[in-house]
MOPAC internal coordinates of N, CA, C and O (Angstrom, degrees):
PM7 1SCF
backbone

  N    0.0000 0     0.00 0     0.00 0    0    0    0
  C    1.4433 1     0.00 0     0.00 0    1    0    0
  C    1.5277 1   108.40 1     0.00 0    2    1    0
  O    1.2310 1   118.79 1   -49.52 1    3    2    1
  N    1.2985 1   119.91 1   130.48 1    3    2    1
  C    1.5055 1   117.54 1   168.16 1    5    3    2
  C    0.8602 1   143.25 1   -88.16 1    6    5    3
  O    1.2310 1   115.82 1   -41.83 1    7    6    5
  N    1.5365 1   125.55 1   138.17 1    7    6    5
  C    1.7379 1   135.41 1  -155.88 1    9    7    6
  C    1.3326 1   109.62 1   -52.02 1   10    9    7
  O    1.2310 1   114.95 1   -79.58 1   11   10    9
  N    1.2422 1   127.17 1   100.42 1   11   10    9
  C    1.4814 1   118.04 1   165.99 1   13   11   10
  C    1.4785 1   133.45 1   -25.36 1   14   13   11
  O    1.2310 1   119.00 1   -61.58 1   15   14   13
  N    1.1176 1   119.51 1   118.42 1   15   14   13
  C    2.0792 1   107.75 1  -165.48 1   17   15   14
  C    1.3121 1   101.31 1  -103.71 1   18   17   15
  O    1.2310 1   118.92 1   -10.84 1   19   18   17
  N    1.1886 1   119.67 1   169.16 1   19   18   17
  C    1.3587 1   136.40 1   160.26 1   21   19   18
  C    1.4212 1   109.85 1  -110.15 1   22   21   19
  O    1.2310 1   113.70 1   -43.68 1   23   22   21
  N    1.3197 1   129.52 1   136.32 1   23   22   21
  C    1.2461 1   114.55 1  -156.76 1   25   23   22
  C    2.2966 1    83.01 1  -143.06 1   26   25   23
  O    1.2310 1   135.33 1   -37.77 1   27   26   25
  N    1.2884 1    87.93 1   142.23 1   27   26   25
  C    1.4582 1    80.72 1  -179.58 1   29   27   26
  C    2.0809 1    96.52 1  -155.93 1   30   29   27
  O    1.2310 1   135.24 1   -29.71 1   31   30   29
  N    1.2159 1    88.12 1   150.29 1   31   30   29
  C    1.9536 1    81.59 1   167.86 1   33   31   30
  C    1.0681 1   125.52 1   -90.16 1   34   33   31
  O    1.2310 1   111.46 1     1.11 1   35   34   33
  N    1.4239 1   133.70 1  -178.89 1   35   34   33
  C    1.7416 1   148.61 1  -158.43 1   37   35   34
  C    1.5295 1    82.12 1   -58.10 1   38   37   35
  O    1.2310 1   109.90 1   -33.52 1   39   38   37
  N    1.5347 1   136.55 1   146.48 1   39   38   37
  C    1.4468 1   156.54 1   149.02 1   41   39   38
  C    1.6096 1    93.29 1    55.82 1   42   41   39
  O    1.2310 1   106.26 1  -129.79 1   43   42   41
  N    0.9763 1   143.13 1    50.21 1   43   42   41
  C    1.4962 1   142.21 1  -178.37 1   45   43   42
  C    1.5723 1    86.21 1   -73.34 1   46   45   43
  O    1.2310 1   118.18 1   107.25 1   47   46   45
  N    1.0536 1   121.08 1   -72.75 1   47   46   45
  C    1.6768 1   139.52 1  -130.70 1   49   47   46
  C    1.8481 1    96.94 1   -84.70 1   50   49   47
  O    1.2310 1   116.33 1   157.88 1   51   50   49
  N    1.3968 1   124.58 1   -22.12 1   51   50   49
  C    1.6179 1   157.77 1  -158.75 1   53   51   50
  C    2.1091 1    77.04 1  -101.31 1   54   53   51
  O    1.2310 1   117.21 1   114.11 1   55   54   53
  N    1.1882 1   122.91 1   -65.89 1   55   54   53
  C    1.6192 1   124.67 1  -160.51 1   57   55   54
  C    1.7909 1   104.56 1   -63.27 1   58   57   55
  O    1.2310 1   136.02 1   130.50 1   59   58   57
  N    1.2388 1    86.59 1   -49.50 1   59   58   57
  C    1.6039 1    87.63 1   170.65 1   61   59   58
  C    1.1832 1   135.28 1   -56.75 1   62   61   59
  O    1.2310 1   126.97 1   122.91 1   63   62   61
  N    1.6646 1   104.19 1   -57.09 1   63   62   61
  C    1.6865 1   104.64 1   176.34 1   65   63   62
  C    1.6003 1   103.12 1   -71.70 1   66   65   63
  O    1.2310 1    98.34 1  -160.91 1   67   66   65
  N    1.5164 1   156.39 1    19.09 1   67   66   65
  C    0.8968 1   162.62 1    51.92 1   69   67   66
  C    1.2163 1   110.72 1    42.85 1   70   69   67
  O    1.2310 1   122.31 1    92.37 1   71   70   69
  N    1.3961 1   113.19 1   -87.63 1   71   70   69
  C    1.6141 1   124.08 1   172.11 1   73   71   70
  C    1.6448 1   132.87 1   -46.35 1   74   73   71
  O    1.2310 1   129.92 1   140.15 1   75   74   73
  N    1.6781 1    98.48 1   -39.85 1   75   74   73
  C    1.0931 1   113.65 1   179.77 1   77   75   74
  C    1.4250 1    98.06 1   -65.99 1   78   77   75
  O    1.2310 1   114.23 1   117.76 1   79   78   77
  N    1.2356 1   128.53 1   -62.24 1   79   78   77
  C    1.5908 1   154.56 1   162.90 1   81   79   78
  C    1.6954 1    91.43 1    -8.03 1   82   81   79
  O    1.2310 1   117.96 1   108.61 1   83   82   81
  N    0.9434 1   121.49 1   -71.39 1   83   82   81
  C    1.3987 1   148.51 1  -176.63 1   85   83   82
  C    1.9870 1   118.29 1   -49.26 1   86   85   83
  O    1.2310 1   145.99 1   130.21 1   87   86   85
  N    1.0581 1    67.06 1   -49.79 1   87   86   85
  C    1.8734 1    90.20 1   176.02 1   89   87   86
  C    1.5120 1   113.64 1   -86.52 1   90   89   87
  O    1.2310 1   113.14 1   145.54 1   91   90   89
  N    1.2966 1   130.57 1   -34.46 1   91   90   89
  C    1.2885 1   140.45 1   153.70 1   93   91   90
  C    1.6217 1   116.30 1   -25.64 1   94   93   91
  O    1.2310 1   130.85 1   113.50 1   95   94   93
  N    1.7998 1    96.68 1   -66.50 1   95   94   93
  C    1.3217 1   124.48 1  -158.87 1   97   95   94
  C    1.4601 1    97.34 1   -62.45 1   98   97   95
  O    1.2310 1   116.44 1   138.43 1   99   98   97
  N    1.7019 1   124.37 1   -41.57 1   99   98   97
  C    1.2683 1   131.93 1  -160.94 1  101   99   98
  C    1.3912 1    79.11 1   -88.01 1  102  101   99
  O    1.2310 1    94.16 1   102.43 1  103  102  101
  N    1.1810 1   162.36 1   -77.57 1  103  102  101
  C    1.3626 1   161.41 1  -133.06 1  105  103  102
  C    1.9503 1    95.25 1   -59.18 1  106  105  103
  O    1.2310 1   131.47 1   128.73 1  107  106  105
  N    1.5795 1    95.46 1   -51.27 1  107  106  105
  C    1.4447 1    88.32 1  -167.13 1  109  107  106
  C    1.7960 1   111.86 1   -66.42 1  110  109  107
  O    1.2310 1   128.95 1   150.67 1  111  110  109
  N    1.2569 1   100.36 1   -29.33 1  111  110  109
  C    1.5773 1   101.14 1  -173.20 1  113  111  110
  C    1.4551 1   101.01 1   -81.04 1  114  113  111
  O    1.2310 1   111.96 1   140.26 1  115  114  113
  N    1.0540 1   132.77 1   -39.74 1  115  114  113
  C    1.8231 1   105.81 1   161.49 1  117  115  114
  C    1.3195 1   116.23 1   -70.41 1  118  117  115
  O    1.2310 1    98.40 1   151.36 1  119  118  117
  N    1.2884 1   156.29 1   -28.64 1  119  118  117
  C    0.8475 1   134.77 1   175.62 1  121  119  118
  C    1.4970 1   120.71 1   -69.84 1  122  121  119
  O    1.2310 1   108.84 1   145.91 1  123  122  121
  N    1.5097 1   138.50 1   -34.09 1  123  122  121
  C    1.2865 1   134.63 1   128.33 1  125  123  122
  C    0.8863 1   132.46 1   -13.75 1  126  125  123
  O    1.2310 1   113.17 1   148.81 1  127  126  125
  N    1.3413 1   130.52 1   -31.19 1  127  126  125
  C    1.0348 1   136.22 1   172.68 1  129  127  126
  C    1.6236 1   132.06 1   -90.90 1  130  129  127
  O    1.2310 1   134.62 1   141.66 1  131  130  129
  N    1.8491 1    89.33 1   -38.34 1  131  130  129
  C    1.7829 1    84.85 1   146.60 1  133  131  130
  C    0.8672 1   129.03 1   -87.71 1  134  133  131
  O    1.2310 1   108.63 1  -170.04 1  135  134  133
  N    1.3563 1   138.87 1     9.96 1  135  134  133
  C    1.4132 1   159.55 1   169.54 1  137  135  134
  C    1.6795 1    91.50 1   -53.83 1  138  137  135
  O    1.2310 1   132.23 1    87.85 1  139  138  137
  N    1.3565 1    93.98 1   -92.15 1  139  138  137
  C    1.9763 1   112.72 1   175.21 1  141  139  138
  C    1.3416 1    92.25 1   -42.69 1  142  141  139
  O    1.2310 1    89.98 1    69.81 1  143  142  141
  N    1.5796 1   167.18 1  -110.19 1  143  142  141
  C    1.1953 1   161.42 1  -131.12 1  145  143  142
  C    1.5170 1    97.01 1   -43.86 1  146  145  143
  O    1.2310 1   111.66 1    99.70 1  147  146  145
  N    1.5366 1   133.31 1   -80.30 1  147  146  145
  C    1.2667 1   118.02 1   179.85 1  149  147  146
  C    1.7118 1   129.88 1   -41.71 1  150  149  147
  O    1.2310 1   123.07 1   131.16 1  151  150  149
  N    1.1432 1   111.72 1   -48.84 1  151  150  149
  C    1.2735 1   122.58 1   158.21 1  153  151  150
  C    1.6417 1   122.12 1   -35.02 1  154  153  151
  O    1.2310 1   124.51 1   123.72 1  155  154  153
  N    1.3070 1   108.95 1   -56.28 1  155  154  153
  C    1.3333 1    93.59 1   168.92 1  157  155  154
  C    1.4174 1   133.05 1  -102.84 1  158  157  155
  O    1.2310 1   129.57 1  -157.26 1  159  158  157
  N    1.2434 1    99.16 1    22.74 1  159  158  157
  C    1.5235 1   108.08 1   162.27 1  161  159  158
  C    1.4559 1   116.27 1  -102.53 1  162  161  159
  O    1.2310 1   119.24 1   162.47 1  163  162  161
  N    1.3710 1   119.06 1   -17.53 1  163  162  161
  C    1.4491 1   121.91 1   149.18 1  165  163  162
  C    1.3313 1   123.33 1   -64.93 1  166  165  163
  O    1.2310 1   112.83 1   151.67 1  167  166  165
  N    1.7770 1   131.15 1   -28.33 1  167  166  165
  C    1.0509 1   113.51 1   160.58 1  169  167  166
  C    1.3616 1   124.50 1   -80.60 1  170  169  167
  O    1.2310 1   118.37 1  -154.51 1  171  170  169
  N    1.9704 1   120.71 1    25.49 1  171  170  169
  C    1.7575 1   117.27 1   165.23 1  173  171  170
  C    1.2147 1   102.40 1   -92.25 1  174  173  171
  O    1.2310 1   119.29 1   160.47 1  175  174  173
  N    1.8134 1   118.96 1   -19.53 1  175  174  173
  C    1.2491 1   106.82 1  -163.66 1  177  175  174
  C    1.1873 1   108.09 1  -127.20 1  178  177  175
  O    1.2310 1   125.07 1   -24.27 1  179  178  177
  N    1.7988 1   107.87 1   155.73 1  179  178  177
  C    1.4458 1   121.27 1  -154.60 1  181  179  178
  C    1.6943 1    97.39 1  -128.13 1  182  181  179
  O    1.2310 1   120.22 1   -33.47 1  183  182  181
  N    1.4882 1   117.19 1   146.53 1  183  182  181
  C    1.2138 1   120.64 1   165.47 1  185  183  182
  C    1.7234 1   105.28 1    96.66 1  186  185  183
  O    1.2310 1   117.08 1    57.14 1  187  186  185
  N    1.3861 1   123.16 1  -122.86 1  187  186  185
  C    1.7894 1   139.26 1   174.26 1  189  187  186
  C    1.4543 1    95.01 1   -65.06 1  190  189  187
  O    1.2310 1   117.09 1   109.17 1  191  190  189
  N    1.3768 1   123.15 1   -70.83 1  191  190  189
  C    1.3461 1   133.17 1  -160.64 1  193  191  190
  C    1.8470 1   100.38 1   -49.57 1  194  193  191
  O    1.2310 1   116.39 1   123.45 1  195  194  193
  N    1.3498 1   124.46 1   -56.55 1  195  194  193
  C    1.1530 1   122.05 1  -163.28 1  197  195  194
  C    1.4300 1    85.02 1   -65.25 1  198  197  195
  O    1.2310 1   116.29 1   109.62 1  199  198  197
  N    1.3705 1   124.65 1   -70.38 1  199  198  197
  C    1.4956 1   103.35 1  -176.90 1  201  199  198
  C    1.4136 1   155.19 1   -18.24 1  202  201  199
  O    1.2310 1   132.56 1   134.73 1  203  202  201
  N    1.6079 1    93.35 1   -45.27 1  203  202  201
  C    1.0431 1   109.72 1   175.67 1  205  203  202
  C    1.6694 1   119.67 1   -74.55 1  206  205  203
  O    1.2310 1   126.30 1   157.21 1  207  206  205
  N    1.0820 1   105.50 1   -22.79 1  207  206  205
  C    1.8368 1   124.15 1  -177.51 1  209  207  206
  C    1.4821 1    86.45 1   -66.09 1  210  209  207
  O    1.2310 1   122.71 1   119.97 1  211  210  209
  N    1.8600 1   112.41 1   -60.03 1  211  210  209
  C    1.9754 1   104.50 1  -169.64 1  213  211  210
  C    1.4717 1   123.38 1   -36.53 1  214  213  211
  O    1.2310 1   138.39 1   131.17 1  215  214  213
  N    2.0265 1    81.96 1   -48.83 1  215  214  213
  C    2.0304 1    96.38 1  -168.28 1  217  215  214
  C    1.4967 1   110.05 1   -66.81 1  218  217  215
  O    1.2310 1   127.80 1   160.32 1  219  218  217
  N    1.2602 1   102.60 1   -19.68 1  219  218  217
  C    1.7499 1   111.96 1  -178.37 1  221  219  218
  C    1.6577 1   100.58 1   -73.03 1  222  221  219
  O    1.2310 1   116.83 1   121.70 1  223  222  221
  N    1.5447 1   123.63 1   -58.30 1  223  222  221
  C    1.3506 1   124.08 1  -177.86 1  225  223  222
  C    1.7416 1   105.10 1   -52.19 1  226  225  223
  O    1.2310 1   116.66 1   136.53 1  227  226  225
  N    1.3068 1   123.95 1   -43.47 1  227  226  225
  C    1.1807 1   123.36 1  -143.94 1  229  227  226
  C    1.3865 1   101.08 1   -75.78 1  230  229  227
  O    1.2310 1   121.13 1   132.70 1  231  230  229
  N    1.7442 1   115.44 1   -47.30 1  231  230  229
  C    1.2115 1   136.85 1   159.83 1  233  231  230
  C    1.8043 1   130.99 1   -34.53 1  234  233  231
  O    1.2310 1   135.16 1   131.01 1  235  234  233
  N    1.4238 1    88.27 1   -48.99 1  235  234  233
  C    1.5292 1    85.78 1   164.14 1  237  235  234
  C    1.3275 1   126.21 1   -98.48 1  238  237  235
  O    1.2310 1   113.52 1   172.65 1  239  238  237
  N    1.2722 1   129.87 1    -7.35 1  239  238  237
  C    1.3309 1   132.84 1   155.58 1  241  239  238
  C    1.3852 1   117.16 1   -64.37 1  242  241  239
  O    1.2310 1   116.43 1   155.20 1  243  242  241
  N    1.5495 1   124.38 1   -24.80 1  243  242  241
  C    1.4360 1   131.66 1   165.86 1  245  243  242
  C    2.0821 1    99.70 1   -58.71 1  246  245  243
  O    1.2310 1   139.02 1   131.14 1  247  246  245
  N    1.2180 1    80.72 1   -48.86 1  247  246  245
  C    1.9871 1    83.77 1  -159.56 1  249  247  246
  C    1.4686 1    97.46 1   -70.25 1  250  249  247
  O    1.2310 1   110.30 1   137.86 1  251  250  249
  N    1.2989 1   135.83 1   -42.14 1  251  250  249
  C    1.5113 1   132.43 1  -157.96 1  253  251  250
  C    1.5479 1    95.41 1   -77.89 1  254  253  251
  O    1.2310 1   115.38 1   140.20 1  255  254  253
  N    2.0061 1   126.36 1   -39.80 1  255  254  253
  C    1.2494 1   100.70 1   175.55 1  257  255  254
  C    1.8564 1   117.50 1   -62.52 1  258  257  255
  O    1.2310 1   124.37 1   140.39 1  259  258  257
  N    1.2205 1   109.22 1   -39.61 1  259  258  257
  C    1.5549 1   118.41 1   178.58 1  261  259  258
  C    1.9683 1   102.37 1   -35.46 1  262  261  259
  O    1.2310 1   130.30 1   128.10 1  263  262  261
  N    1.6463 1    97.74 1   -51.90 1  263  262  261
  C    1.3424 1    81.23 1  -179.51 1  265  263  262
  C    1.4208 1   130.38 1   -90.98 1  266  265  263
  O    1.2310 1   121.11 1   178.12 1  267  266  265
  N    1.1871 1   115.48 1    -1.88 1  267  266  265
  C    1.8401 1   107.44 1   156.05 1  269  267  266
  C    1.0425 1    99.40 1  -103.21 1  270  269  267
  O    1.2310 1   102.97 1  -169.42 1  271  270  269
  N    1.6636 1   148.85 1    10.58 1  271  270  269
  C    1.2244 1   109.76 1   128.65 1  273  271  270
  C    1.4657 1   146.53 1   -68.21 1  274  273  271
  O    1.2310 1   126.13 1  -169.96 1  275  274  273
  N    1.5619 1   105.82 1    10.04 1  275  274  273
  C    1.7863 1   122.59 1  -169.66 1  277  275  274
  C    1.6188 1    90.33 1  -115.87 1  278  277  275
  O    1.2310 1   116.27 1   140.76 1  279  278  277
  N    1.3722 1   124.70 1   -39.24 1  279  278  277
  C    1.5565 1   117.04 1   171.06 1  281  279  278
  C    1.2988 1   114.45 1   -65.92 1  282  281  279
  O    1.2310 1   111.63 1   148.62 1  283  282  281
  N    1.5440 1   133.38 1   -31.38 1  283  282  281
  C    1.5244 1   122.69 1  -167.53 1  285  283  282
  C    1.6711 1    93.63 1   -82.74 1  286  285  283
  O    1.2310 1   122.37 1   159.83 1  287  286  285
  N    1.4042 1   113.07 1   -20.17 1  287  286  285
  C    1.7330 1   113.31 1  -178.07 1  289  287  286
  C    1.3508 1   121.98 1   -53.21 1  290  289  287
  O    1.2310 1   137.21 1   106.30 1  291  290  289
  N    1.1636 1    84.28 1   -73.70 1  291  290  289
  C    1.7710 1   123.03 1   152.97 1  293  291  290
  C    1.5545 1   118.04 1   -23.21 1  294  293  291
  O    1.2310 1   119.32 1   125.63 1  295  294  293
  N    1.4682 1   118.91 1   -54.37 1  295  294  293
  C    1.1746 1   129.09 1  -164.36 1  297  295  294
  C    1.5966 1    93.83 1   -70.40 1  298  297  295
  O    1.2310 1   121.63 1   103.54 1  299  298  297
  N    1.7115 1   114.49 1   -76.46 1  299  298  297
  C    1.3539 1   138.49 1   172.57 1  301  299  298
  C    1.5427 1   119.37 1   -39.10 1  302  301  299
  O    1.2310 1   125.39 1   161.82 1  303  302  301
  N    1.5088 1   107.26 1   -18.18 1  303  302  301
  C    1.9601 1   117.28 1   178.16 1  305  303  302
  C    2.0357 1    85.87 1   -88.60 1  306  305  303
  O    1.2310 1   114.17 1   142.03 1  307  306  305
  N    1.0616 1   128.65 1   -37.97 1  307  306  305
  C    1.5072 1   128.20 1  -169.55 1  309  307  306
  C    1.3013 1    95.07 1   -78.82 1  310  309  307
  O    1.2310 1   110.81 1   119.60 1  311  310  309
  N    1.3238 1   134.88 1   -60.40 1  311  310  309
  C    1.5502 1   114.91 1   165.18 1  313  311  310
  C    1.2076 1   139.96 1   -48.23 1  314  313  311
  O    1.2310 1   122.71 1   111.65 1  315  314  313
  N    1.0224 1   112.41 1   -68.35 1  315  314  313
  C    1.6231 1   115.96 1   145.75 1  317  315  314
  C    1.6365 1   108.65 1     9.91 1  318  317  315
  O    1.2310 1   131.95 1    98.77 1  319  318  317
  N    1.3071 1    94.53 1   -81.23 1  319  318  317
  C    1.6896 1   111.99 1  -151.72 1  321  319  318
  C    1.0943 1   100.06 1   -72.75 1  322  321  319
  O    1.2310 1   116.60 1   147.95 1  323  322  321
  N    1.4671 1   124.08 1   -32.05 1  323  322  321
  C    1.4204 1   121.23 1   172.78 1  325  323  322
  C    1.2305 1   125.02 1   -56.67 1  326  325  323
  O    1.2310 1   119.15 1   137.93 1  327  326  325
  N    1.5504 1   119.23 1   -42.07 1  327  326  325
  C    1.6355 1   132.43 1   147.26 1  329  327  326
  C    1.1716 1   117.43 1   -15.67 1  330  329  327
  O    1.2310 1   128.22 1   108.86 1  331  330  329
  N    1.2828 1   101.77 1   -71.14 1  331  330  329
  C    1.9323 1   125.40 1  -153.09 1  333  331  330
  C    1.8864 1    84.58 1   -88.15 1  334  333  331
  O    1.2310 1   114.70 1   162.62 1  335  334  333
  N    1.0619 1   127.65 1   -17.38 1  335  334  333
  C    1.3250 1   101.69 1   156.69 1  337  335  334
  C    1.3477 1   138.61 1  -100.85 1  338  337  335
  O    1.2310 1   122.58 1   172.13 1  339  338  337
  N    1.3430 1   112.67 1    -7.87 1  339  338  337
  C    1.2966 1   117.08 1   155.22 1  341  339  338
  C    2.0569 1   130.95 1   -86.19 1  342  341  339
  O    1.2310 1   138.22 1   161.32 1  343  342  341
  N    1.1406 1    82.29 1   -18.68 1  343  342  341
  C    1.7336 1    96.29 1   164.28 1  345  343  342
  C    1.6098 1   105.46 1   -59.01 1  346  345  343
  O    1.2310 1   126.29 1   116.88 1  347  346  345
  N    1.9815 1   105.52 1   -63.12 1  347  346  345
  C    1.6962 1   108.40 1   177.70 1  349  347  346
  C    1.0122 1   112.44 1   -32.75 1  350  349  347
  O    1.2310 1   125.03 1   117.63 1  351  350  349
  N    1.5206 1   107.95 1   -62.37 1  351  350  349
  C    1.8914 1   115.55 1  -167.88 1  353  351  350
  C    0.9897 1   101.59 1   -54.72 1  354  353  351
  O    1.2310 1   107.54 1   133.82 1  355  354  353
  N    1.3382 1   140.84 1   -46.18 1  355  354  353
  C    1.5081 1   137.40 1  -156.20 1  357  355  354
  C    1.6601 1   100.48 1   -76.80 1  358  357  355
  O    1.2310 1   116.57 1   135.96 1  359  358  357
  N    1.3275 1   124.13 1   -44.04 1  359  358  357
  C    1.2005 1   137.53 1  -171.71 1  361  359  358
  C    1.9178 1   105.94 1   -65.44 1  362  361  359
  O    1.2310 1   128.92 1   138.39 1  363  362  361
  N    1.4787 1   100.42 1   -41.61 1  363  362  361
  C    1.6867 1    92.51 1  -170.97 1  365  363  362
  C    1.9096 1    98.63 1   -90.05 1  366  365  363
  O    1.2310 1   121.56 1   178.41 1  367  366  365
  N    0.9724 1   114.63 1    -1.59 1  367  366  365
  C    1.4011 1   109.23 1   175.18 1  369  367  366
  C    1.5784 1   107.83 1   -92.37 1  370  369  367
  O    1.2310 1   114.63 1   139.19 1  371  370  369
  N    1.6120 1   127.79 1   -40.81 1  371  370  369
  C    1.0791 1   100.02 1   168.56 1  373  371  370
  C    1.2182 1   143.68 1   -91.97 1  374  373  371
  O    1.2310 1   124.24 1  -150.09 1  375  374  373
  N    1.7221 1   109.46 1    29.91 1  375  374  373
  C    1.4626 1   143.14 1  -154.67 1  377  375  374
  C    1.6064 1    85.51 1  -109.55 1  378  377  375
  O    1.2310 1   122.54 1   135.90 1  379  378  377
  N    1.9075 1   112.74 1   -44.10 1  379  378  377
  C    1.4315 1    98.35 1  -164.86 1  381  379  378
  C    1.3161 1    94.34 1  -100.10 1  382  381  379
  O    1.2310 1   110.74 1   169.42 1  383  382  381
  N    1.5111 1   135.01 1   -10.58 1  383  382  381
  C    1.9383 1   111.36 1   157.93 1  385  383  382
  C    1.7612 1   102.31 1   -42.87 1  386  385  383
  O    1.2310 1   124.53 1    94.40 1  387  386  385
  N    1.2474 1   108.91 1   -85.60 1  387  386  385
  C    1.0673 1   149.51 1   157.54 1  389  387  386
  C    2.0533 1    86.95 1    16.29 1  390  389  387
  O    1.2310 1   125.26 1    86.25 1  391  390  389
  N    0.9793 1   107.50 1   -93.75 1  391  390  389
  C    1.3347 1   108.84 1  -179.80 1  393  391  390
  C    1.9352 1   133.84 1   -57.18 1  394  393  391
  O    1.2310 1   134.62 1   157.44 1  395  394  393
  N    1.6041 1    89.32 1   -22.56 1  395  394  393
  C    1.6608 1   108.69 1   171.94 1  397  395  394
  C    1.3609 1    85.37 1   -81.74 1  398  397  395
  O    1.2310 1    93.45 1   179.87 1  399  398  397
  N    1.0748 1   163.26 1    -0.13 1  399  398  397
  C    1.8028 1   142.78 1  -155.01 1  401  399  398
  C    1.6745 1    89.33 1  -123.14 1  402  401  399
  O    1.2310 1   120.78 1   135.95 1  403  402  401
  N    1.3908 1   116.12 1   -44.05 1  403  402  401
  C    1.3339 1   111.93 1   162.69 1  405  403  402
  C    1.4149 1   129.16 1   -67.64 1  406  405  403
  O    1.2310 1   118.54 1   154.52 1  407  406  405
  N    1.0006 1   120.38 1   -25.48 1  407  406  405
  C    1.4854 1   122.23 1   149.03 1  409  407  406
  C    1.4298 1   138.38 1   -38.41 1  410  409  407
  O    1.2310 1   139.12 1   124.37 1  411  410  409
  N    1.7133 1    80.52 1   -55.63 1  411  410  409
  C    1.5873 1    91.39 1  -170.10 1  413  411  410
  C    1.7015 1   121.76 1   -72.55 1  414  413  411
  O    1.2310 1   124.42 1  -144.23 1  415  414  413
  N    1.5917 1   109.12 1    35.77 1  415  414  413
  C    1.4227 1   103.41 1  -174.32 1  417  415  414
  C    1.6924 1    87.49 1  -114.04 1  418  417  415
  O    1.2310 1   116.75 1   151.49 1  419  418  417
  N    2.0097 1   123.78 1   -28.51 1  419  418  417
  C    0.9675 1   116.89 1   157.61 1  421  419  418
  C    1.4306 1   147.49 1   -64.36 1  422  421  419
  O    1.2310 1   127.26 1   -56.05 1  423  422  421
  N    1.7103 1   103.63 1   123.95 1  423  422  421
  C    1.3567 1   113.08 1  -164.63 1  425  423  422
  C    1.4744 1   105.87 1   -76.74 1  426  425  423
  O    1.2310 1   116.86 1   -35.90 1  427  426  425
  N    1.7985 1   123.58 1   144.10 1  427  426  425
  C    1.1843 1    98.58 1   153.81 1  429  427  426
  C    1.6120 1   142.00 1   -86.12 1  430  429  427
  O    1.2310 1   109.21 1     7.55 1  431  430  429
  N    1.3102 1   137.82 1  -172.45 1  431  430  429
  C    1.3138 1   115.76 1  -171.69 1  433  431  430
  C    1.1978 1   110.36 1  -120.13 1  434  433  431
  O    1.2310 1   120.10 1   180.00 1  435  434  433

């Protein structure tokens, strides 16, 4: 039975975390931005209401770091792998010079 492959093209895995890279940046600049929108709608309101604007800021500043902390993962797991797959390639190619060069002293008959 044959080894299941992963098969990917030249910088596939480099284009993506790219994107993510990309998508981050836009993630962070709207969320800054509702950052400042909640913020200053907590400073109209006084008492529960302002409160509730804080627990609202505080709340989503918990969740938005959660999520670029799963995009910078994400990004750095796509590099990563891109590494460790071009090291392999590099590694089984000069495994198969390596073994064609020993060959090549056998004649055929």
């Amino acid at each position: 039975m044959a080894t299941p492959e992963m098969k990917a093209g030249d910088r596939t895995l480099s284009r993506a975390a790219s994107m993510v890279t990309t998508a981050k940046a836009d993630f962070d600049k709207l969320s800054a931005t509702l950052s400042d929108n909640i913020l200053a709608q907590q400073g109209k309101w006084q008492g529960q209401g302002g409160k509730a604007f804080f627990n609202l800021h505080q709340a989503w500043t918990e969740k938005q770091n959660k999520i670029v902390q799963a995009l910078n993962e994400f990004e750095n797991s796509l590099t990563t792998t891109e590494r460790d797959n071009i090291n392999t390639d590099q590694q089984q190619s000069d495994y198969m010079a390596k073994n064609h060069s020993r060959l090549d002293g056998v004649k055929q008959y």
